[in-house]
N, C-alpha and C positions, 0 to 999 in steps of 0.2 A: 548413564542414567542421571537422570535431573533430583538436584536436592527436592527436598519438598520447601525451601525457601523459593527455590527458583519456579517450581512450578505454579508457585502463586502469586508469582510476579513478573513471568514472561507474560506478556502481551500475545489474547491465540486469534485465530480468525477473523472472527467477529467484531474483536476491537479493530482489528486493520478494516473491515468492512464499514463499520461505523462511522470512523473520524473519514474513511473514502467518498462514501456518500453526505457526511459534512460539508467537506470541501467542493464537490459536485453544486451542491445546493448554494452553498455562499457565491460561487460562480453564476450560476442561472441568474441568482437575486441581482448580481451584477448586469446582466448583459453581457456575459460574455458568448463567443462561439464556440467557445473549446476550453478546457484544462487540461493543461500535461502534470503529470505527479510522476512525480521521481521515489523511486523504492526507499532509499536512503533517507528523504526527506520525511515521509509517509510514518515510516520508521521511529527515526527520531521523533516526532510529534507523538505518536501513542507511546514512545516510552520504549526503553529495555535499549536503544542503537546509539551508539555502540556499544558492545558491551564491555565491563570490567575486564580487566585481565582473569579469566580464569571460569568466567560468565558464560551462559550461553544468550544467542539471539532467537529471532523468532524471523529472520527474513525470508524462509521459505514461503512462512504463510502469508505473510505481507505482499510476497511476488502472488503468490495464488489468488488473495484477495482482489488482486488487481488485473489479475488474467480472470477472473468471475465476471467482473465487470463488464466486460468487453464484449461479454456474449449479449448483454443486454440494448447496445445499440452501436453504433458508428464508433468504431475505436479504429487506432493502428500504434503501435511498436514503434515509438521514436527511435529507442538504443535498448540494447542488449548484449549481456556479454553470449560466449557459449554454454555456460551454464543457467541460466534464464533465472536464475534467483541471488540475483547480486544486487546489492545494492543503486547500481546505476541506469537499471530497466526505470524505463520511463515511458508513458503511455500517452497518448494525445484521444482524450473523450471528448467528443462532439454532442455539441449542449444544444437543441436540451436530447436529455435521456428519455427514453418510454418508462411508464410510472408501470 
């Protein structure tokens, strides 16, 4: 069971959702055709990865936020481990997105 320090400083879904469709956006304004986001990275930027010794993370939802995504237009699964909530899932989204 999570302290209540932790609980109000794990980073939950919607922050991974947020800063994913940040990055999404800052892509499009570029020109780009595609972003890949790495679970790990995505992570780290909203906070909480990795954690302290004794900490917990939030990479389940961070994987999930980014497997949401995918339903929304042209994705594929660069890497993954067999557990699909690791750090090193990385996802190739095809820009632009359906609004």
């Amino acid at each position: 069971m999570l302290s209540a320090k932790e609980e109000r400083t794990l980073p939950n879904v919607d922050d991974f959702r947020n800063e994913l469709a940040a990055q999404i956006d800052r892509a499009t304004k570029q020109g780009r055709s595609h972003i890949e986001v790495n679970a790990g990275e995505l992570h780290r930027k909203v906070g909480g990865y990795p954690p302290k010794i004794g900490d917990s993370h939030s990479m389940p939802s961070c994987c999930g936020a980014m497997r949401d995504e995918m339903v929304r237009g042209r994705a594929e699964i660069v890497h993954q481990t067999d557990s699909g909530n690791a750090p090193s899932l990385t996802i190739r989204y095809e820009i632009p997105r359906p609004i």
